[in-house]
GUROKE-341810 format. One record per residue: residue in one letter; x negated, y negated, z negated of N, C-alpha, C in turn. Coordinates in steps of 0.02 Angstrom, whole numbers, plus 32768, in hexadecimal, padded with zeros to 4 digits. Atoms other than C-alpha are relative to their C-alpha. Layout:
N
AXYZXYZXYZ;...
REM end
This chain:
135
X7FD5803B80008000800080007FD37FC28000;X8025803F7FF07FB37F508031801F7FD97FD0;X7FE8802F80277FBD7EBD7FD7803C7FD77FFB;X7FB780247FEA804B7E628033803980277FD9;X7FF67FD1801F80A97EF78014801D80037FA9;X7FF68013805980857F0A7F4480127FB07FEB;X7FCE8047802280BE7E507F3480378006800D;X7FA47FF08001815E7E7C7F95802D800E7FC9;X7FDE7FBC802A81847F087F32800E7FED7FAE;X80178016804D81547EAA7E8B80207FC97FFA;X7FEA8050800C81BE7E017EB1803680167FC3;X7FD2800B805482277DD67E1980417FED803D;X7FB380167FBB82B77D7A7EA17FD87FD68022;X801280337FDB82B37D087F207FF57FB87FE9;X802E8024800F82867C697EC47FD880077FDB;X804A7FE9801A81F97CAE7E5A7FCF80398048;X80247FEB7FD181867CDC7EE37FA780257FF6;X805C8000800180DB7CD47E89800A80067FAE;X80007FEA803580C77D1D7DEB7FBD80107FDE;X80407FE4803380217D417D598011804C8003;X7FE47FB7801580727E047D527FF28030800A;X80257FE57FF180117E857D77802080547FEB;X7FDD7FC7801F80617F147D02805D7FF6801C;X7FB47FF97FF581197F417D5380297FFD7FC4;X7FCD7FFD802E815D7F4D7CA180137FB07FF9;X7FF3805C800081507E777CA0802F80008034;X7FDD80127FD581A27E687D3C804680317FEC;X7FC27FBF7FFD822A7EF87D1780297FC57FBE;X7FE28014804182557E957C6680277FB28031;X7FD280447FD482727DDE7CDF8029801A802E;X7FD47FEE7FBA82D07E4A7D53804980087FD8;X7FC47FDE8013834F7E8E7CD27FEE7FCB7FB3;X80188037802983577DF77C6680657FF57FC9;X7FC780218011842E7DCD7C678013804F7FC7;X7FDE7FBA8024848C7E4C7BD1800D8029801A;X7FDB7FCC7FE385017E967C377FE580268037;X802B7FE27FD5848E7EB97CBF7FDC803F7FD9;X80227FCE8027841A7F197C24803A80337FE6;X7FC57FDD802A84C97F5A7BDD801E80328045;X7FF97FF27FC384DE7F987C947FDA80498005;X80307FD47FF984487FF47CAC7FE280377FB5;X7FF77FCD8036844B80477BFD804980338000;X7FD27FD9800184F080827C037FF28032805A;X801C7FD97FBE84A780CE7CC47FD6803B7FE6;X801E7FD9801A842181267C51801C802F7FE2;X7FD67FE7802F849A81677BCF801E8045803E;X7FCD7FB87FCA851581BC7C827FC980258000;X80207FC87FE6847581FE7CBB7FF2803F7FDB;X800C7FBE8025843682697C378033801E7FD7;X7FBE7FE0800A84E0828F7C0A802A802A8033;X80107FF77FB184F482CF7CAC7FD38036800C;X80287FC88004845583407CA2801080257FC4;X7FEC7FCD8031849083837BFE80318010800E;X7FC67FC17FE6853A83BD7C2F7FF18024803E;X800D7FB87FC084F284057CDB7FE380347FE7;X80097FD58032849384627C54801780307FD5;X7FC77FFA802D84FC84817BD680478040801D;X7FC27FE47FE3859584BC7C427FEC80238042;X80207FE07FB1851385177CD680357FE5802D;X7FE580287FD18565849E7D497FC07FE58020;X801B80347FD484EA846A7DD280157FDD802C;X7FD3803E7FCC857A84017E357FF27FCE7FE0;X801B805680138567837D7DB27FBC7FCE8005;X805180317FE984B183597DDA80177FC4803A;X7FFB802D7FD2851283197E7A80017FBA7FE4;X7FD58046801E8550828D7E0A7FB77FC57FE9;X802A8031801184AA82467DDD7FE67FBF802B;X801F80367FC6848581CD7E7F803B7FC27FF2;X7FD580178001852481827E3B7FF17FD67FB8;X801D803A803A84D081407D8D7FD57FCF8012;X802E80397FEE845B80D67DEA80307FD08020;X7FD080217FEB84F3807E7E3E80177FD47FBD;X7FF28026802A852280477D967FBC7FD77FE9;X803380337FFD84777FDE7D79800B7FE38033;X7FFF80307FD684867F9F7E1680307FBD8017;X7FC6804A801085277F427DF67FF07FE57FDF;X8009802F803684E77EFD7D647FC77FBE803E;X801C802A7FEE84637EAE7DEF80367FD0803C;X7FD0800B7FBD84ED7E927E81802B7FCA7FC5;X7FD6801F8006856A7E447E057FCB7FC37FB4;X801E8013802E84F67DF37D767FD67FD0800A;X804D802F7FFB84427DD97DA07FF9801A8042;X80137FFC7FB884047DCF7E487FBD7FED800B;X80467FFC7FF183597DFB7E317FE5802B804E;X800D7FCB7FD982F57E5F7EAF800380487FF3;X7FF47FBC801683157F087ECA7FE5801B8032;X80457FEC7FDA828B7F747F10802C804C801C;X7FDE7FD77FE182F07FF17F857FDF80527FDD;X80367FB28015825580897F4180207FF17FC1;X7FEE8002803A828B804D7E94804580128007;X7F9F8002800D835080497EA180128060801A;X7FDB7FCA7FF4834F80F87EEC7FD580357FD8;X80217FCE802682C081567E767FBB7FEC8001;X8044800A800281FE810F7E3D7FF980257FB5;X802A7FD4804881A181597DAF7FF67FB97FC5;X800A80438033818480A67D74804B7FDC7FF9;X7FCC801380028236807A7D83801F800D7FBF;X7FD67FC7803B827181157D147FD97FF77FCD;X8025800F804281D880EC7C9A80177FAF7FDA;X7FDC803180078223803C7C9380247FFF7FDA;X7FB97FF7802782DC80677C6A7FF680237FC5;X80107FE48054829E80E47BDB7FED7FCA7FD6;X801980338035823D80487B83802C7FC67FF7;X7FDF8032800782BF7FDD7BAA803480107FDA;X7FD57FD7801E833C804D7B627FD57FFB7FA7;X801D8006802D82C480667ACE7FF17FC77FD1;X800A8027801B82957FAE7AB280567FE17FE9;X7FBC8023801483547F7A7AAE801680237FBB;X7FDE7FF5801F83807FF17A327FE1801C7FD8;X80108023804D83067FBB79A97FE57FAD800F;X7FEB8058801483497EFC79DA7FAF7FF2801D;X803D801D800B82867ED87A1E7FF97FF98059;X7FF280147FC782C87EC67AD67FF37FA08021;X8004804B7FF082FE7E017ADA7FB17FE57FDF;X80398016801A82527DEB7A8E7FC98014804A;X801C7FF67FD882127E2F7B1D7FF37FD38047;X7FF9804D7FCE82617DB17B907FED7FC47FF6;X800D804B801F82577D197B357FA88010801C;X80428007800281917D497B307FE87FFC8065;X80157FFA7FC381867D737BF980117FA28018;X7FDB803F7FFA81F47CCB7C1A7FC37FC78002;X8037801B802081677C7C7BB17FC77FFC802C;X803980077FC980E47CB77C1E7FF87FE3803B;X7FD080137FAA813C7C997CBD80017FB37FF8;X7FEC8066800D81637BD87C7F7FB77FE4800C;X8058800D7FFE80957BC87C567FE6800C8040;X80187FF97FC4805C7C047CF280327FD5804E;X7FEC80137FDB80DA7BA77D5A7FF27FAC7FE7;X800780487FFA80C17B007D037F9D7FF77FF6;X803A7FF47FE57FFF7B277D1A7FF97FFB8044;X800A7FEC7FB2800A7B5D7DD180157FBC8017;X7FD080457FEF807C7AC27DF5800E7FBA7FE8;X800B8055802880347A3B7D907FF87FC28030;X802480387FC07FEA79DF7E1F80327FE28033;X7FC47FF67FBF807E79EA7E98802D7FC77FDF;
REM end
């Protein structure tokens, strides 16, 4: 993957263009910033592995079908919410996506989530009234 490329893939939305961010978990936290968008994509986590435990559970492998259908629910939270970027490899299955939603899942629910934003926000503000002092 070229550089052009990994900035695509890495934009936050279309007016943040240029970002300090280097680690995907920064950019993933400004992407999924609004509640209901995060209240979105947790309750998406929750179907899924609820979802692999009853295909389990009840030796049902039809319900696996049902899983391409929990990522639909995050994605409204971005379609009707936040209208960040959404990285087509991410929205349909990345390794850094799914490592993402676990910590995001995790940081929300011991409350240490909005701390996460506020702090990216933070960075994002510094480096943009840095970059754009002159202008």
């Amino acid at each position: 993957m070229n550089n052009f490329q990994k900035q695509l893939r890495n934009r936050i939305n279309n007016q943040i263009l240029e970002h300090p961010f280097t680690d995907y978990w920064d950019i993933f936290v400004l992407k999924h910033q609004h509640p209901v968008n995060v209240a979105l994509h947790i309750l998406g986590i929750v179907f899924f592995y609820s979802l692999l435990f009853s295909a389990w559970k009840l030796q049902n492998l039809w319900l696996l079908l049902g899983l391409p259908l929990t990522q639909l629910i995050g994605l409204t939270g971005h379609f009707l919410f936040e209208r960040s970027h959404i990285d087509l490899q991410d929205a349909v299955f990345s390794w850094r996506a799914s490592y993402c939603l676990g910590r995001m899942l995790f940081r929300v629910l011991i409350g240490k989530y909005q701390d996460d934003i506020r702090q990216r926000k933070e960075i994002l503000y510094s480096y943009q009234k840095t970059r754009y002092a002159d202008i």
